[in-house]
VMD Tcl script that draws the C-alpha trace (Angstrom):
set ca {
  {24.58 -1.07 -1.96}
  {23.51 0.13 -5.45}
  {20.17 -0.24 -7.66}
  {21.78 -3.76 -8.83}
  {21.72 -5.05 -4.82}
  {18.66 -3.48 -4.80}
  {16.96 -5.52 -7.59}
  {18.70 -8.73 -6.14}
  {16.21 -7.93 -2.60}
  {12.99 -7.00 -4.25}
  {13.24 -10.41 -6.70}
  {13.69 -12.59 -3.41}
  {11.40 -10.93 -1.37}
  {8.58 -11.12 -3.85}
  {10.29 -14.98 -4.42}
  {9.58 -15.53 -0.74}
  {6.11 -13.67 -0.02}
  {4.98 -16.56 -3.46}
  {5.54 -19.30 -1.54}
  {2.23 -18.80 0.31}
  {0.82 -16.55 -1.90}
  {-0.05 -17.92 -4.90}
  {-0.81 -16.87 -8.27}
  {-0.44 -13.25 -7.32}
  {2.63 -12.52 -8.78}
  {2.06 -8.74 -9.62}
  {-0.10 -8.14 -6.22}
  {2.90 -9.34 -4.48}
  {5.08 -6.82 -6.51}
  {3.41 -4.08 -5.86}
  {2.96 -4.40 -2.27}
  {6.61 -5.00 -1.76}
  {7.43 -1.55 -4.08}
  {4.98 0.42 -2.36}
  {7.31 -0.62 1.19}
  {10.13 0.38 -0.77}
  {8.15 4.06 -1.31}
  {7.19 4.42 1.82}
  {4.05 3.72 0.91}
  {0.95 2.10 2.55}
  {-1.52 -0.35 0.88}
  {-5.55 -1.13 0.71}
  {-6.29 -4.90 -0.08}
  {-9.46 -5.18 -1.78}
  {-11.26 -8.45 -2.98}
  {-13.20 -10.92 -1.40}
  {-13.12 -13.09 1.74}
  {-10.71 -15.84 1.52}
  {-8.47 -13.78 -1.09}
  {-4.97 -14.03 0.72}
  {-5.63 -10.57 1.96}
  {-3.86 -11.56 5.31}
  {-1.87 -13.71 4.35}
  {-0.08 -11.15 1.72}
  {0.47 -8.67 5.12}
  {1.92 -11.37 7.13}
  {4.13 -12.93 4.66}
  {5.73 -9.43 3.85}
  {6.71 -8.53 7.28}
  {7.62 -11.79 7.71}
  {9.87 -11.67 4.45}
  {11.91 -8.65 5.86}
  {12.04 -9.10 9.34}
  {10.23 -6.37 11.03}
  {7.80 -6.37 13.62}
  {3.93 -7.02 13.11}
  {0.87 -6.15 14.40}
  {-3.37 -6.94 13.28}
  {-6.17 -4.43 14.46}
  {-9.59 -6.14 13.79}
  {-11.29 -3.49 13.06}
  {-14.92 -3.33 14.00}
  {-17.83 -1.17 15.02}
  {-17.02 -0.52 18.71}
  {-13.20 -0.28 18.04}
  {-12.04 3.04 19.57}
  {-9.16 5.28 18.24}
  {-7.00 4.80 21.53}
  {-7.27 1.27 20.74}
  {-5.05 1.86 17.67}
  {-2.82 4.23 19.47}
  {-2.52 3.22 22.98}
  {-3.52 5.15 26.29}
  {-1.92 6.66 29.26}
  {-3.56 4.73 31.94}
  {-2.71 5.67 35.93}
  {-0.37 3.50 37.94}
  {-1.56 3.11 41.41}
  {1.50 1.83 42.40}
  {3.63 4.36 40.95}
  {1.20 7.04 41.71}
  {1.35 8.16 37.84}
  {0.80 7.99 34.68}
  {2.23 5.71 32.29}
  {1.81 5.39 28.18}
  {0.58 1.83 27.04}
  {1.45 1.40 23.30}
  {-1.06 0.46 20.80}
  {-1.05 -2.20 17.90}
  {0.08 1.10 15.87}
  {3.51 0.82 17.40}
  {4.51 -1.62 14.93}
  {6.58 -1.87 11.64}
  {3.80 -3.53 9.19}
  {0.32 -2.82 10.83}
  {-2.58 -4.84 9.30}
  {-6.03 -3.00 9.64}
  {-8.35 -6.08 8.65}
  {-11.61 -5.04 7.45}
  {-10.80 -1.20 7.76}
  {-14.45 0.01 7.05}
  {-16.31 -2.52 9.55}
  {-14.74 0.67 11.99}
  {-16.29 4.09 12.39}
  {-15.08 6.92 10.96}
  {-13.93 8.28 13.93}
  {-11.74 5.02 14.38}
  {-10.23 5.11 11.03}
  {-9.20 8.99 11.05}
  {-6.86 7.37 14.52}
  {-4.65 5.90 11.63}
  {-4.52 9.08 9.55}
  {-1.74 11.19 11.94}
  {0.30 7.77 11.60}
  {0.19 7.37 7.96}
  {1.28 10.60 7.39}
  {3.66 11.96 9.43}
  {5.01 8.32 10.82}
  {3.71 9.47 14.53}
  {0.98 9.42 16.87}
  {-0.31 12.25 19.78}
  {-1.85 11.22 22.68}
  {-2.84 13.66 25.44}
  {-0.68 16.25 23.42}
  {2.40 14.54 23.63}
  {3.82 13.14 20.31}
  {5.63 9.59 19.89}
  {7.37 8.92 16.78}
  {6.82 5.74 15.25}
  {9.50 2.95 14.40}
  {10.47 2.71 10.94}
  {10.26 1.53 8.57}
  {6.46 1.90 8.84}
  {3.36 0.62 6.61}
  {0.07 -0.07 6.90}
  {-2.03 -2.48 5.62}
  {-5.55 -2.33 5.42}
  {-8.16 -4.51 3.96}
  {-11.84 -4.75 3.14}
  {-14.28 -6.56 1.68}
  {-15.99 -4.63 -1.67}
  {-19.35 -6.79 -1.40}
  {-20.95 -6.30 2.22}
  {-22.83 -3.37 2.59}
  {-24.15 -3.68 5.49}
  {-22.29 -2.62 9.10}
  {-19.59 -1.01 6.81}
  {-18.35 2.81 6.63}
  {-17.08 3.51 3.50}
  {-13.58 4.96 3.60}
  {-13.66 8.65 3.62}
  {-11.59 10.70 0.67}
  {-8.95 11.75 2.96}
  {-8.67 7.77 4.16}
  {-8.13 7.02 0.63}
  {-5.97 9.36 -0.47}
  {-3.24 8.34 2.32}
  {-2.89 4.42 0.45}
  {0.08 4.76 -2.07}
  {-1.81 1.87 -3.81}
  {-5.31 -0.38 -4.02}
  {-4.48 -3.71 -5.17}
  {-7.56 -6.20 -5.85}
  {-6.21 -9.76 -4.83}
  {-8.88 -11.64 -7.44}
  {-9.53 -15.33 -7.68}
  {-6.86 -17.46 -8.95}
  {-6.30 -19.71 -11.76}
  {-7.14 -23.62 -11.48}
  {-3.87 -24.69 -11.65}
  {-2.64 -21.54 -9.07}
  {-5.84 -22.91 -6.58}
  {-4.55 -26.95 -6.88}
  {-1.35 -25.56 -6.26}
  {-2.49 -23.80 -3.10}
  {-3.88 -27.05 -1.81}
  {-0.67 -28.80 -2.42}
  {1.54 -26.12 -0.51}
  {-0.66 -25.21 2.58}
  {-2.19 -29.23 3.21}
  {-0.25 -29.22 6.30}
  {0.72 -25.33 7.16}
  {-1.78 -22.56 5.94}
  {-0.20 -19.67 7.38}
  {3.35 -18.20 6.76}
  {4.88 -19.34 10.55}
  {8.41 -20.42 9.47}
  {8.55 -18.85 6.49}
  {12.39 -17.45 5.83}
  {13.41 -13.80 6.20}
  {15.16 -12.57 2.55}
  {16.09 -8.75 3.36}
  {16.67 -7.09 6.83}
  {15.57 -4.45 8.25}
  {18.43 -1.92 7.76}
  {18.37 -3.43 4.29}
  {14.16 -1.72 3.54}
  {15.78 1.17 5.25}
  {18.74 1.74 2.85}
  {16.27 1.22 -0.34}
  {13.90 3.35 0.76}
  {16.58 6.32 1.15}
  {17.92 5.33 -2.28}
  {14.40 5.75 -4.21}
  {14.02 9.27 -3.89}
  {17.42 9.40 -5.60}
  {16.31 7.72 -8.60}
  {16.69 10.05 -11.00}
  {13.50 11.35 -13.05}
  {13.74 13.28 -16.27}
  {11.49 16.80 -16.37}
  {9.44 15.30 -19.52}
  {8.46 12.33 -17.76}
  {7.57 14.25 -14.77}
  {4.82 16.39 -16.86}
  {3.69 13.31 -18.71}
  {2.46 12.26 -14.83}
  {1.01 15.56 -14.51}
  {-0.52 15.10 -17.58}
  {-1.91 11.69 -16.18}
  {-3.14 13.45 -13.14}
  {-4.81 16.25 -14.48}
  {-7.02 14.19 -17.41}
  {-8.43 12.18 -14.24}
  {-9.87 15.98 -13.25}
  {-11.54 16.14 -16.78}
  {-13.33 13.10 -17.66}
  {-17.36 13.40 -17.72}
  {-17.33 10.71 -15.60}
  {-15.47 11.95 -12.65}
  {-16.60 14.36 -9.75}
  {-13.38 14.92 -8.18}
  {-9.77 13.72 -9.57}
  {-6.33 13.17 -8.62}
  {-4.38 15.28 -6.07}
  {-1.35 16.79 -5.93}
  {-0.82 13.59 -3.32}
  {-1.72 11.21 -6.22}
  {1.13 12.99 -8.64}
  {3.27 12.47 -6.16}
  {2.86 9.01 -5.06}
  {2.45 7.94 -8.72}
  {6.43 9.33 -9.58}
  {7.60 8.01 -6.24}
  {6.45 4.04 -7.18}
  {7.50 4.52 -10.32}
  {10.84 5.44 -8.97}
  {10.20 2.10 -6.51}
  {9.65 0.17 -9.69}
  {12.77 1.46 -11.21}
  {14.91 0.80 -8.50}
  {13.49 -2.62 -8.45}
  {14.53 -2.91 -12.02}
  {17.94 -2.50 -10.93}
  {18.29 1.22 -12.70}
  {19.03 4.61 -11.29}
  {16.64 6.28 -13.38}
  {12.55 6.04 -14.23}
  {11.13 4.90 -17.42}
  {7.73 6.01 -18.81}
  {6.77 2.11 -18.57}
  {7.58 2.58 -14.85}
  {4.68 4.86 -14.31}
  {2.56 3.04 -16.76}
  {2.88 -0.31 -14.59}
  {1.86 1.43 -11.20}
  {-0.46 4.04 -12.77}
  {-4.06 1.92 -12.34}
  {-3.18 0.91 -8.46}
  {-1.82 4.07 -7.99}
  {-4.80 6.88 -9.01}
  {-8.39 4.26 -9.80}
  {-9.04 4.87 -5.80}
  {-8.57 8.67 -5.79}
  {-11.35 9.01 -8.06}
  {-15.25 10.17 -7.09}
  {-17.27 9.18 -9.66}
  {-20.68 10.84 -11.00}
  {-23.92 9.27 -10.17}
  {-24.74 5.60 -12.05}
  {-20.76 5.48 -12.86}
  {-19.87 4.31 -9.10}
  {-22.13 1.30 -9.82}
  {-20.19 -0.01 -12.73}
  {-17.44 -2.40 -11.88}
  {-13.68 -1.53 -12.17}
  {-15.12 1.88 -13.90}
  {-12.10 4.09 -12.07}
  {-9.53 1.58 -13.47}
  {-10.74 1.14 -16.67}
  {-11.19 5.53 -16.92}
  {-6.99 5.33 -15.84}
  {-6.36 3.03 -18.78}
  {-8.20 4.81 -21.01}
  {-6.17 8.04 -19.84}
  {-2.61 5.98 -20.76}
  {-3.86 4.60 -24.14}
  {-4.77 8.75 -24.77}
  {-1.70 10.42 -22.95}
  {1.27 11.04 -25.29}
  {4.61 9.47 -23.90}
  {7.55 11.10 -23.76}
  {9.41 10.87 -27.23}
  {12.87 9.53 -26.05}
  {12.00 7.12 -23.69}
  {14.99 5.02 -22.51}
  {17.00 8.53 -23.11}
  {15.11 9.84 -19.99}
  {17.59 8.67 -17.75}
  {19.22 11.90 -16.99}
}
mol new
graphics top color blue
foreach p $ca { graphics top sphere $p radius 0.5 }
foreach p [lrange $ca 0 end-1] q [lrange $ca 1 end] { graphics top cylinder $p $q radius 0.2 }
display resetview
């Protein structure tokens, strides 16, 4: 299997996960290149959005296992993880595995939890295992996590801590659709609403063998400092109190490498970082003061940042 086999996957998973979903052609994209990058994903918009729906139809689309966490206030950490509970029968202990344990974990409503709760996913997100009781369980892969939340209540919410943040590869805003996207949404789901039946178009093996082959992408040294260049304006805008990571550089080459593979190429393209750039770095900023109030401000500071950076001269050359 090559980048070309590789396109031919991503085009009819995305083609399968639109069935359902709607009108969210791009949202759909991204979430399936961030699984490609090992990456996890925050779902932000409103109630009713296709939030859910997006997680299900994914791990649906590529036959892994799946697993929702309602998050809420009383939710405790070993309820993400699982417990080691005491068999009176047996006369010991045995492990009981939580929702975690799980290829595509959905974490609905992520920041109705406590922050204690939501640091139980960090371990996981990270280094692909939990530890319980100081023993340490690897987790089945491939694994990703999908969390969502609603950007309007304020109220019985804990805003996701820095750290939280900084572990989603990408924050994709679901929106309202189009008219002719929402009739069309009516037509498909006036009998079925959610994605039971819907057909599996990539295996499980297959995720795994694209997901070894995106690191491999090849990434010229030029385009590599025009993302460090991307990274380090986001530390030196007026506007922002603290910027991208090292993390965020990262992440941003490694779905651009996602993209390219999805492309059907071997190598990244500066329009490959341009097209994950926003989703990739807007939720890694901390803005100053009155700027967190303004609406899409971190997104539209990361455009402004492309429309200033300076692309690499030879573009399409950059293959090598």
């Amino acid at each position: 299997m090559g980048p070309g086999k590789a396109k031919e996957i991503f085009e009819s998973i995305a083609e399968n996960i639109s069935k359902v979903v709607i009108g969210r052609r791009n949202s759909v994209e991204l979430a399936v290149a961030a699984l490609f990058a090992k990456g996890h994903v925050l779902l932000e918009d409103v109630p009713g959005s296709g939030k859910t729906l997006l997680a299900k139809a994914l791990a649906a689309s590529v036959g892994c296992s799946f697993k929702r966490i309602q998050f809420t206030p009383d939710l405790l950490p070993s309820d993400i993880t699982g417990i080691n509970y005491f068999n009176l029968k047996r006369s010991e202990f045995e492990f009981v595995q939580g929702p975690v344990f799980a290829n595509i974990v959905l974490a609905d409503e992520i920041n109705r939890a406590t922050p204690k709760t939501q640091a139980g996913l960090l371990e996981s997100m990270e280094e692909r295992q939990v530890t319980i009781d100081g023993e340490t369980r690897p987790l089945g892969l491939p694994f990703m996590v999908i969390a969502t939340q609603n950007p309007i209540d304020t109220q019985g919410v804990f805003p996701l801590p820095e750290a939280q943040l900084d572990r989603f590869a990408v924050k994709i805003p679901m929106s309202y659709t189009s008219r002719a996207d929402s009739v069309e949404i009516l037509k498909r789901h006036r009998r079925e609403w959610a994605p039971d039946g819907l057909g599996q178009a990539a295996t499980k093996d297959e995720i795994l063998y694209i997901q070894a082959l995106v690191p491999e992408t090849a990434v010229h040294e030029d385009l590599m400092d025009y993302i460090v260049r991307i990274v380090e304006a986001t530390r030196q805008r007026d506007e922002v109190l603290l910027g991208t990571s090292a993390r965020g550089a990262l992440v941003l080459m490694r779905l651009a490498q996602a993209f390219a593979v999805a492309c059907g190429r071997d190598y990244c393209l500066p329009d490959d970082v341009k097209r994950v750039a926003v989703p990739a770095l807007s939720h890694r900023l901390i803005l100053r003061g009155t700027e967190r109030a303004k609406r899409n401000a971190p997104e539209d500071i990361v455009r402004d940042i492309l429309e200033r950076a300076e692309v690499p001269a030879e573009g399409a050359r950059l293959a090598r």
